[in-house]
C-alpha positions in Angstrom: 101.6 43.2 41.3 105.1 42.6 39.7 108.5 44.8 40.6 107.8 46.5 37.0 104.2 48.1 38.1 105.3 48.4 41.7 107.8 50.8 41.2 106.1 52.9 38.1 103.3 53.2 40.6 106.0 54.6 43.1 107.5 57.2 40.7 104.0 58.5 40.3 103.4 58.7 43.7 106.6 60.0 44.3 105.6 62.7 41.6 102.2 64.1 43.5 103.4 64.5 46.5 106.2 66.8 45.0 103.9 68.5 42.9 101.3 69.2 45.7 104.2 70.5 48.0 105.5 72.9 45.7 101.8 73.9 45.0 100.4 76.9 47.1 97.4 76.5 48.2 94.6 79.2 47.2 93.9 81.9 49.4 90.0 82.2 49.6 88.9 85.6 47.9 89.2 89.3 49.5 88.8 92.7 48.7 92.4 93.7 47.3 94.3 96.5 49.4 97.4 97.2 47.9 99.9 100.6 48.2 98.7 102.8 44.8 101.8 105.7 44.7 102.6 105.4 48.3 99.1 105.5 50.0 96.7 102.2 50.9 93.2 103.7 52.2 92.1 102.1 54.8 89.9 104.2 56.3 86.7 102.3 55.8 88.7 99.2 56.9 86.8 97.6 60.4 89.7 96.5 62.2 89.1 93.5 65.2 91.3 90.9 66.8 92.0 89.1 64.0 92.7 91.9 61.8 95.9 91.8 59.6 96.5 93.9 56.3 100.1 92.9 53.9 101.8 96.4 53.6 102.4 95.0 49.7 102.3 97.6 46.8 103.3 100.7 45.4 105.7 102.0 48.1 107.5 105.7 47.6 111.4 104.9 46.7 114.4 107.5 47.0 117.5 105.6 45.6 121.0 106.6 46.9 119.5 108.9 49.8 118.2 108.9 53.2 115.3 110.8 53.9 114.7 111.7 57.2 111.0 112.9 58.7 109.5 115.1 58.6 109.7 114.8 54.2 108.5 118.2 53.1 105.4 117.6 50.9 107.3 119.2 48.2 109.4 116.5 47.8 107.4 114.3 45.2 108.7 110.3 44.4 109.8 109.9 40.7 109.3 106.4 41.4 107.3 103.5 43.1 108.7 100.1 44.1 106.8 97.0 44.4 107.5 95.7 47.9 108.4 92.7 48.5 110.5 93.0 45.0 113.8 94.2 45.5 115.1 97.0 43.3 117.7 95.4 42.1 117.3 95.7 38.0 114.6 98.8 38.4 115.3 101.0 36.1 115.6 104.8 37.2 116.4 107.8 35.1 117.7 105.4 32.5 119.8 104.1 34.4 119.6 99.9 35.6 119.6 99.9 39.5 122.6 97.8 41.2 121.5 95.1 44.0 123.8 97.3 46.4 123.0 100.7 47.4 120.7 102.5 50.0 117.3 104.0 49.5 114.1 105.3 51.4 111.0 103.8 51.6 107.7 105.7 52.4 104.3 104.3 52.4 101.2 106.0 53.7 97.9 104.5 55.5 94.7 106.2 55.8 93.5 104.7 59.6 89.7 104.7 60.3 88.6 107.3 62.9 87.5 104.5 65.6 91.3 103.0 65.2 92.9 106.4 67.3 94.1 105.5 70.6 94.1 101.5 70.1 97.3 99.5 69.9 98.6 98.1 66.6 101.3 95.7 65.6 103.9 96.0 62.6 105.6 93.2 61.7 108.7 93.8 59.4 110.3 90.4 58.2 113.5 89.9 56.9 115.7 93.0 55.4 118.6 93.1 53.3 120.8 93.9 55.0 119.7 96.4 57.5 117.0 99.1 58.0 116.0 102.2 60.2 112.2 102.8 61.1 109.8 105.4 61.4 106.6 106.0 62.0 104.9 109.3 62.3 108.2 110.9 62.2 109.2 109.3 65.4 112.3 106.5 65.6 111.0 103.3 65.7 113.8 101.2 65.8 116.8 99.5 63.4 117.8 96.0 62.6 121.7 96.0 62.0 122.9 99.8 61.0 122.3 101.3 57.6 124.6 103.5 56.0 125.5 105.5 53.0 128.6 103.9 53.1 129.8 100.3 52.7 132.3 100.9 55.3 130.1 101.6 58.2 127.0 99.6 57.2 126.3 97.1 59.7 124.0 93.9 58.3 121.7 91.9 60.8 118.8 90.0 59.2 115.4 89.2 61.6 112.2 89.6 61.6 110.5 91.9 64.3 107.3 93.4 65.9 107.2 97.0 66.5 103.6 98.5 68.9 102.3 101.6 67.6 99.0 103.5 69.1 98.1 106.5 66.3 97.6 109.5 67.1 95.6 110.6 63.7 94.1 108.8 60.7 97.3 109.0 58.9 100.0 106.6 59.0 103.5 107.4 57.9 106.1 104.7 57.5 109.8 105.3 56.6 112.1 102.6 56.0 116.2 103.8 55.6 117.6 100.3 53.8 120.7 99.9 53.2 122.5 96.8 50.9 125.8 96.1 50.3 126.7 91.9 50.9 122.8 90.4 49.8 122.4 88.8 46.6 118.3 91.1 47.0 118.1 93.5 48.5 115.3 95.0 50.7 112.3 93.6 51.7 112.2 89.6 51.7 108.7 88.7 53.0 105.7 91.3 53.3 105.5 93.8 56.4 101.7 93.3 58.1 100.1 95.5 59.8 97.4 94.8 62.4 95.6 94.7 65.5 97.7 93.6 68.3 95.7 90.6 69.4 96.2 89.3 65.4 100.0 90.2 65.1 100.9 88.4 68.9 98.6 85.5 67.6 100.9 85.1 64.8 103.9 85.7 66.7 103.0 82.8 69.2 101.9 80.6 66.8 105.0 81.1 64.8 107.5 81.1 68.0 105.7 77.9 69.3 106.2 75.9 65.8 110.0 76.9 65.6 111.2 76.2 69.3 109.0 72.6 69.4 110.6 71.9 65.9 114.5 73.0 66.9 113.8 70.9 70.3 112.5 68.1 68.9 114.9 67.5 66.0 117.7 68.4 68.5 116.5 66.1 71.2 116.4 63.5 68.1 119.9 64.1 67.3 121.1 63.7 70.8 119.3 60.3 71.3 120.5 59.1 68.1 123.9 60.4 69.4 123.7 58.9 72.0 123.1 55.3 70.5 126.0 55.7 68.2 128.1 56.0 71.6 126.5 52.5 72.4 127.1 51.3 69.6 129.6 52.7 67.0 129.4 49.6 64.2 126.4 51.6 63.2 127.5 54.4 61.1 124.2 55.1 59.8 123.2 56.3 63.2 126.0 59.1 63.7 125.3 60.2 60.0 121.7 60.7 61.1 122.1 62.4 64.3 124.8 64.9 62.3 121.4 65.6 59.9 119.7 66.8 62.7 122.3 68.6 64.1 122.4 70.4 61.0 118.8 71.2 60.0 118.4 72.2 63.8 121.3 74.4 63.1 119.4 75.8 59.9 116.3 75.9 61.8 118.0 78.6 64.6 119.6 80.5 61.4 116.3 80.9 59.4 112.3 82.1 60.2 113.0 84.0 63.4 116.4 83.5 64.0 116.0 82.4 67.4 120.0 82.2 67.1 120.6 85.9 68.2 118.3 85.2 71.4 121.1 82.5 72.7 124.3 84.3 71.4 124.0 87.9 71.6 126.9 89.5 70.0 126.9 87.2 66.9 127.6 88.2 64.1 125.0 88.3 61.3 128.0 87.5 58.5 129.0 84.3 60.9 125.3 83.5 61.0 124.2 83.4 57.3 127.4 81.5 56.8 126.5 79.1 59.4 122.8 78.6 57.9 124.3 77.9 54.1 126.9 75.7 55.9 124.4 73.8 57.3 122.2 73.6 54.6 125.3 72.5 52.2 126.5 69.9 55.1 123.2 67.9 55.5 123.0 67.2 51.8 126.5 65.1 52.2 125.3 63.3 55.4 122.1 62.5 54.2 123.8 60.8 51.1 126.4 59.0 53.6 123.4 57.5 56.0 121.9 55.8 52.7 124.6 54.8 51.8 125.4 53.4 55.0 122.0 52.1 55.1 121.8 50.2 52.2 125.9 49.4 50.7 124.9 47.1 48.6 122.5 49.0 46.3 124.5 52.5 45.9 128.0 53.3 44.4 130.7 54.7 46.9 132.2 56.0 43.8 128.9 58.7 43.6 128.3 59.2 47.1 132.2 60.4 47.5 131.5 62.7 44.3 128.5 64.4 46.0 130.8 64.6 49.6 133.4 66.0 48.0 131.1 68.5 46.0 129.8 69.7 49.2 133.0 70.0 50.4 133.9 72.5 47.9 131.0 74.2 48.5 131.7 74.9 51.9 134.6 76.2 51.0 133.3 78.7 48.9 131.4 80.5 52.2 134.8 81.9 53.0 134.2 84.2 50.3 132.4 87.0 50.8 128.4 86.9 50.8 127.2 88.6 47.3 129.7 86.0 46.1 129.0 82.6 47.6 125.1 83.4 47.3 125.0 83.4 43.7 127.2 80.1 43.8 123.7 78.7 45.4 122.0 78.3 42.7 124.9 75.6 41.0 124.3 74.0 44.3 120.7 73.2 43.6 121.7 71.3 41.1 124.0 69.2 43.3 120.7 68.8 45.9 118.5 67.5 42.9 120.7 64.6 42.2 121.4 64.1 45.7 117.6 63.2 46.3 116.8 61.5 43.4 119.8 59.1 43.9 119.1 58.7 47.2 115.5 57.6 45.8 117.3 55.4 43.0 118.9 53.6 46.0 116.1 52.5 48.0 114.0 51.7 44.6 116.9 49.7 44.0 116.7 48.0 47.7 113.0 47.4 47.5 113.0 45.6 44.3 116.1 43.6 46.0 113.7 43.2 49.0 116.3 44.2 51.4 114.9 44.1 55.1 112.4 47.2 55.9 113.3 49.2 52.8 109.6 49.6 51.9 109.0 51.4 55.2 112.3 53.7 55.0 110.9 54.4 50.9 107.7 55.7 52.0 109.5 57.7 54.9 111.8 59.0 52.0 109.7 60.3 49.2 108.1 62.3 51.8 111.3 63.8 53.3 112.2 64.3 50.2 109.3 65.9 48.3 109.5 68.5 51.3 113.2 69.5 50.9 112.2 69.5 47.1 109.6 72.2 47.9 112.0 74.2 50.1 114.9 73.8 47.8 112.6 75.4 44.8 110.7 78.4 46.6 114.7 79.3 48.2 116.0 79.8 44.5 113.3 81.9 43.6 113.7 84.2 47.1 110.5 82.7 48.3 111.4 82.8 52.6 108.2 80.9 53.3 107.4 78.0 56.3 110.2 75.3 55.5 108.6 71.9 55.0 112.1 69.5 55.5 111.6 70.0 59.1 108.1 68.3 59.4 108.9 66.0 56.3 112.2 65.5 59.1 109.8 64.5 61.7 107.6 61.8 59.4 110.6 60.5 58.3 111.7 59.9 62.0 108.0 57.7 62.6 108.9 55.6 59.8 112.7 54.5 61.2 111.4 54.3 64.7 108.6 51.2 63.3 111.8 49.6 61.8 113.6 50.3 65.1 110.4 48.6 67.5 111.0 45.4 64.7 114.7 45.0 65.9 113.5 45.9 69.8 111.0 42.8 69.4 113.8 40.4 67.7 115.9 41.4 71.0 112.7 40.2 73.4 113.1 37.0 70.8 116.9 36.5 71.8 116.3 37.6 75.8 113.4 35.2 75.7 116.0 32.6 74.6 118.8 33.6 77.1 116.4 34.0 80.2 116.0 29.6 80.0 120.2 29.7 80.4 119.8 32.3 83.0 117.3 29.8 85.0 120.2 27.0 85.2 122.6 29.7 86.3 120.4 30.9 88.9 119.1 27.7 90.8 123.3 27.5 91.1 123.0 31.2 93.1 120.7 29.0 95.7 123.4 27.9 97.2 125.3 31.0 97.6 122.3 32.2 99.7 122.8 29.6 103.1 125.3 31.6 104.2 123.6 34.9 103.5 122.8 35.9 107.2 126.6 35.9 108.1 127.7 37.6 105.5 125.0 40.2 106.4 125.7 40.4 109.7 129.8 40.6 109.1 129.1 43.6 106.4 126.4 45.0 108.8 129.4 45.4 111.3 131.8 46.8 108.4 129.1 49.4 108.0 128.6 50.4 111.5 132.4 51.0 111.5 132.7 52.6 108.5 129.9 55.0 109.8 131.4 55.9 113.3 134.7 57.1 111.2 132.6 59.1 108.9 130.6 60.6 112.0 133.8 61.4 113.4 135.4 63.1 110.6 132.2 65.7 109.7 132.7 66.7 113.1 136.4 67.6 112.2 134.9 69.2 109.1 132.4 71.1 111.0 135.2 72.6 113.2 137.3 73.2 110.4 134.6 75.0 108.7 134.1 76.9 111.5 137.3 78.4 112.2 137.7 79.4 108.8 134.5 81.6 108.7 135.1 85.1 110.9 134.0 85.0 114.3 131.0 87.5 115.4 133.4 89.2 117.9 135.4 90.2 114.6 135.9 94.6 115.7 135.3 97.0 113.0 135.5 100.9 113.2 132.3 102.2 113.2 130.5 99.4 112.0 129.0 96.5 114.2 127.9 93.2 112.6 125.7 90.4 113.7 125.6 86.9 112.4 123.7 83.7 112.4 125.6 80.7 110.5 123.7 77.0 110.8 124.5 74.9 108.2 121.9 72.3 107.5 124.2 69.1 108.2 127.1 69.1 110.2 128.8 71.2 107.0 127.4 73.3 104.9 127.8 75.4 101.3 127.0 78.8 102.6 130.2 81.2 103.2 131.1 84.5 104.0 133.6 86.5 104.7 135.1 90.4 106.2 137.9 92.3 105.0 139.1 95.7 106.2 141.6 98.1 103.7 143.7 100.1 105.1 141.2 103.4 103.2 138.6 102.8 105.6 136.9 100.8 103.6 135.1 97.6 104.6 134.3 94.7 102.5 131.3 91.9 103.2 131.6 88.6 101.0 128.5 86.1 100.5 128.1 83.3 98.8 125.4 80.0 98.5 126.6 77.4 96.7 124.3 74.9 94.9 123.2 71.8 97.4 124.4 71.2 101.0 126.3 68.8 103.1 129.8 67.4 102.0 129.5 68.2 98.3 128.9 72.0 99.1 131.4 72.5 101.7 133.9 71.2 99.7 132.5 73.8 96.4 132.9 76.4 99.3 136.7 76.0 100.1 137.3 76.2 96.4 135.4 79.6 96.3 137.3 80.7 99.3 140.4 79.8 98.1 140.1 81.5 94.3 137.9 84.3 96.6 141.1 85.0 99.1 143.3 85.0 96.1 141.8 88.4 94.4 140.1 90.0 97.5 142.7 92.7 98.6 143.3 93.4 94.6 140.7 93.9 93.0 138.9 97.4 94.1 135.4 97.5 92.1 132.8 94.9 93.4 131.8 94.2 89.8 135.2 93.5 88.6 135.8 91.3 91.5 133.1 89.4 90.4 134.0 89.0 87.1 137.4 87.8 88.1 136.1 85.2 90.7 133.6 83.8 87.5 136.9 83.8 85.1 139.0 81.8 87.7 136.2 79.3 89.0 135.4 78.3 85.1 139.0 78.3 84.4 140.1 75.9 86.8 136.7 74.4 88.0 134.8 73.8 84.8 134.9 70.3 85.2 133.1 70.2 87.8 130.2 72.4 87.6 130.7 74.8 90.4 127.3 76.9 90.7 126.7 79.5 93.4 125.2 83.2 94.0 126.9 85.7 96.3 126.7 89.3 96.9 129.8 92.0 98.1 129.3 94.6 99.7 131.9 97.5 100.0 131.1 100.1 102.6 133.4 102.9 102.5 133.1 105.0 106.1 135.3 107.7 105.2 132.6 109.5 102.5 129.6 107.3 103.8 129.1 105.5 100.5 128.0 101.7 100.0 129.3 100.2 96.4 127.4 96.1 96.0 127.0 93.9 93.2 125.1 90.6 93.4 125.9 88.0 91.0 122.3 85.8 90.7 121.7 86.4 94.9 118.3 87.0 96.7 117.2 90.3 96.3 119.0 91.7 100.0 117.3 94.6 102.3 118.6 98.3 102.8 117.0 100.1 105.8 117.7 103.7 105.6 116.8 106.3 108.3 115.8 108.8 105.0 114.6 106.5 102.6 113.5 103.3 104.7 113.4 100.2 103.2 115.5 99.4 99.9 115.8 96.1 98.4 119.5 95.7 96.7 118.6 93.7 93.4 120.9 91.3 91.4 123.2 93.2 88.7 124.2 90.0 87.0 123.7 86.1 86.5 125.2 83.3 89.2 128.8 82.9 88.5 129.1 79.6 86.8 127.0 79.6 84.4 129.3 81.1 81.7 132.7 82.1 80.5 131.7 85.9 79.4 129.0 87.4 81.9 128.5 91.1 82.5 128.1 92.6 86.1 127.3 95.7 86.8 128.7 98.1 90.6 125.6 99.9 92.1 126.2 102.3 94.8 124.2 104.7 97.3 124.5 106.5 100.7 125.2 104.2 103.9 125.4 106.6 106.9 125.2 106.1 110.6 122.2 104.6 111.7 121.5 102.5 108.4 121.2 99.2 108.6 122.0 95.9 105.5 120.7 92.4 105.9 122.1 89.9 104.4 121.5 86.7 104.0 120.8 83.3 102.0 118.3 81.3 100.3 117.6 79.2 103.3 115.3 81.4 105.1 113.3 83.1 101.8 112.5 79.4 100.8 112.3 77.9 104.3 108.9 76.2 103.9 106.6 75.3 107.0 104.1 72.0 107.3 101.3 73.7 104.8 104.0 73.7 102.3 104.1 77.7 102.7 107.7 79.7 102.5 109.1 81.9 105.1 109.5 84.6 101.8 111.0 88.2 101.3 108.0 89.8 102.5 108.0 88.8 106.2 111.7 89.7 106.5 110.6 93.4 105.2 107.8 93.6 107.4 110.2 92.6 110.4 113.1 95.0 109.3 110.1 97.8 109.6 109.0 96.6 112.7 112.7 96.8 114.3 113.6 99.8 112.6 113.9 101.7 116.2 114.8 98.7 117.9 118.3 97.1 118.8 120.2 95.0 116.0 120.3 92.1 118.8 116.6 92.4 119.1 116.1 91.9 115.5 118.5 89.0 115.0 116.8 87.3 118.0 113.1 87.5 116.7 113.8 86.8 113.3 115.4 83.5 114.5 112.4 82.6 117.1 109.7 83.5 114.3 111.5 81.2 111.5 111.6 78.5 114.0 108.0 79.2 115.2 107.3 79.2 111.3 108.9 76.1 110.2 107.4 74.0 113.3 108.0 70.3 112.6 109.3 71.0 109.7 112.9 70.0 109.6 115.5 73.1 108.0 115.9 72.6 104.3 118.9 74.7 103.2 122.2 76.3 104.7 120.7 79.1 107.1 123.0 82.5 107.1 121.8 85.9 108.3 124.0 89.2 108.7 122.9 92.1 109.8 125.1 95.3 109.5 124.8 98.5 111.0 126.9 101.6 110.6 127.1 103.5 113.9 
């Protein structure tokens, strides 16, 4: 076949795949339920697990007003609104509607009788820019804030499931809407309603598809990343592993918008930006790899054009939104002849018959015929599945067949240098005749080097020791009893004591992550930024939140980890104030309320800059009792594999309830031991039992 045919029958290929992408596929035939002036009958509709009706049609609208339930029947709508159209150019009274504004929506369904009592599922997609619901007259719940007035309204676009069991045959939704920064506003998608087994079905199915495809182009960018770092001669590779950065970036800011799960108090504003940014930012990489790819078939002169294009584009997101999204559609424009140069190019290559461009082609013209599809159903407001990412993924088989090519021309070459490294091993022969001193002399070296180490844990352990307060440590009216056994000579359990001079007395204790040298030494750095704020800092949650501030401050380096819990027990009004930032759940034994477990308020302190705690207080009067302690007995295991667990220190705290506080200590020890058998202790071991007399 010559170049000539080669590459017609290319362009037509090319031209199919497109076509059928951008092609919806037909949906076999139903019985159409639709909204007719507000109301969808569905009350000879059988309902079952796989149930779903689109809430599309004639829905009430109210422009410029809220609503609220109960509507008095009086109250008749002048008009109906097409939903999922926004009502942006509906004309009212005359009068062309504006894409801002705020408006009620109220739809009616007619339930069958056997429906009453079951749960349903409503799903309500995307909303521009943010919505109140309610059903039956009751609040529902609210994406973002609507209000009457720019000012106050609060966007946040994402799509959401609401659980509903009716009480009658009749089904009233209200939405409140509210638009003031979308380029459409209201409803995006179609709200479904359904059983709940259809409506989780689609919500797995459709939280399964996102995560695997934001994981999987992520871990793709990292490993791409991280052979760039290898080896930085390859540009092509860093402009690749930017691409998925970006469309993983887009995939987090579109669908579900799985980015408000990781950053809570983001702004919707900073994330629409962020998902055009993205969008805009992997056009100019993608145009950079070809042309990294293949120099000597593309103009630099046209690739800078398009960078710099995108560049400006970028720049335009610092206008505000009803602004920069109409500037979309000139970039569409820009994306067209993006792709189709970027095909040019590696037509150009093949019919040069540069090395594997026939492979990267093929992996081309499907990547792009599925960012063709996306980019076409965007401009007309179609938010339906996004194809780039899968096209992303088939495009990622193709490079890695060219990659395995290069792999086997490096066996080629090591199969080369391995008949040099012979010769330069038969000369290692010789090295080995005096092998056995040299084993013996570094044998000795070790043994040395060993009785020094031995010798300073044992400092260590006394160090350790005498920095940790002693159990004959006198407090008034409160007695304490305390079992510390590290699991090696040191260990990465600490705790400390502190009396004010209010009559309040404070417990401290913490578990860092591992045991041995590493943790001890994480424990004198907690001690140290612990001592420093102690006598300060009054609440137990703001202490907390200090000690999590200073550690990532000057520790973030090195990945300090660890739970603890304080305890303040004030014996003047008989009150106990704890938090417990990630710790065990710890045991209250009350002589009113018995047994209390003392949960964690917040997350382990290391994890992050910004973490919430929260104080939690209650009565502690004479005769109660508090047992603390760490991970290493809960997860203590014994020879079946079997742990120690929460529930047998309950059951002994019950069983000891009119017994001593000695008594308790020493059988708790004797059964963990009895427990554990031959099993040797797996974790830092401290108990401390406190009792207010």
């Amino acid at each position: 076949m010559s170049k000539q045919h080669w590459l017609l029958n290319l362009f037509i290929f090319s031209f199919l795949v497109l076509f059928c992408g951008c092609m919806e596929a037909p949906e076999p035939t139903k019985e159409e339920r639709v909204l007719k002036r507000g109301v969808l009958d569905l009350s000879n509709y059988e309902f079952d697990e796989t149930s779903e009706v689109e809430l599309k049609g004639e829905w009430e609208f109210y422009y410029d007003t809220f609503l609220f339930p109960p509507i008095s029947e009086e109250i008749k709508a002048s008009q109906y609104l097409n939903v999922p159209k926004s009502w942006e150019g509906f004309e009212l009274n005359s009068k062309v509607l504006p894409r801002t504004g705020f408006v009620t929506l109220r739809g009616v369904i007619l339930l069958p009788a056997q429906s009453l009592g079951k749960e349903y599922r409503l799903f309500v997609p995307d909303i521009a820019s943010a919505y109140r619901l309610y059903i039956n007259g009751v609040f529902s719940g609210n994406q973002g804030e609507p209000s009457e007035k720019k000012e106050t309204d609060i966007a946040k676009l994402q799509p959401k499931y609401y659980s509903l069991v009716p009480k009658t045959d009749r089904l009233e939704i209200i939405f409140h809407i509210s638009n003031y920064q979308n380029n459409n506003g209201g409803f995006w998608d179609m709200p479904v309603l359904g059983s709940r087994e259809a409506l989780e079905n689609i919500k797995m199915t459709s939280t399964a598809k996102e995560l695997f495809l934001l994981g999987a182009i992520f871990i793709i960018g990292m490993y791409h990343s991280g052979l760039y770092f290898y080896r930085r001669k390859e540009k092509s590779i860093f402009y690749f592993a930017l691409m998925c950065l970006f469309l993983g970036i887009r995939i987090a800011c579109t669908g579900n918008r799985y980015i408000f799960e990781f950053f809570d108090n983001i702004s919707w504003e900073v994330v629409f930006r962020l998902e055009f940014f993205a969008y805009y930012s992997a056009v100019a990489v993608f145009i950079l790899f070809i042309g990294e790819l293949f120099p000597l078939d593309s103009n630099k002169k046209i690739i800078q054009s398009i960078v710099y294009s995108v560049i400006i584009y970028d720049f335009t997101l610092l206008l505000p939104i009803s602004i920069y999204t109409i500037l979309l559609y000139g970039f569409q424009f820009i994306a067209f002849f993006a792709i189709g140069y970027v095909l040019l190019i590696n037509g150009k290559a093949v019919y040069n018959k540069r090395p594997n461009s026939k492979v990267f082609l093929t992996g081309l013209i499907i990547l792009a015929s599925f960012v063709l599809h996306d980019i076409i159903r965007h401009t007309f407001n179609d938010r339906g599945t996004s194809l780039t990412p899968y096209g992303l993924l088939v495009f990622i088989f193709f490079q890695s067949l060219i990659l395995s090519s290069r792999i086997a021309s490096a066996f080629t070459r090591a199969e080369e240098l391995s008949a040099s490294l012979k010769i330069s091993n038969e000369s290692l022969v010789a090295l080995t005749e005096n092998l056995e001193s040299n084993v013996l002399d570094r044998t000795s070296l070790l043994n040395s080097t060993l009785q020094r180490l031995k010798r300073d844990l044992q400092l260590a352990k006394k160090i350790q020791q005498k920095i940790l307060p002693t159990p004959d440590y006198k407090l008034p009216n409160i007695e304490f009893y305390l079992h510390f056994q590290p699991q090696d000579e040191i260990g990465g359990d600490f705790y400390d004591i502190f009396e004010f001079d209010n009559g309040t007395v404070r417990f401290f204790l913490a578990d860092a992550t591992g045991h041995g040298i590493q943790a001890a030494l994480y424990t004198m750095a907690i001690k140290s930024e612990y001592e420093a704020i102690k006598k300060f800092v009054t609440k137990t949650d703001d202490l907390i939140s200090h000690l999590n501030q200073k550690v990532q401050n000057k520790f973030s380096g090195l990945k300090i980890v660890f739970s603890c819990i304080i305890i303040d027990i004030d014996t003047i009004t008989n009150k106990m104030y704890y938090t417990s930032a990630g710790h065990p759940d710890q045991i209250l034994l009350t002589k009113k309320t018995g047994i209390e477990l003392l949960p964690r308020t917040g997350n382990i302190i290391g994890l992050r800059k910004e973490q919430e705690y929260t104080q939690y207080s209650t009565f502690f009067e004479p005769g109660d009792r508090i047992f603390l302690f760490t991970d290493g007995i809960v997860e203590q295991k014994n020879p079946k594999r079997e742990e120690y667990g929460l529930e047998k220190i309950i059951k002994r705290m019950s069983d000891y309830r009119d017994e001593t506080p000695e008594s308790f200590m020493k059988d708790i020890i004797q059964d963990l031991n009895e427990f554990q058998d031959t099993v040797v202790q797996e974790d830092d071991l401290t108990l401390l039992l406190i009792e207010f007399k």
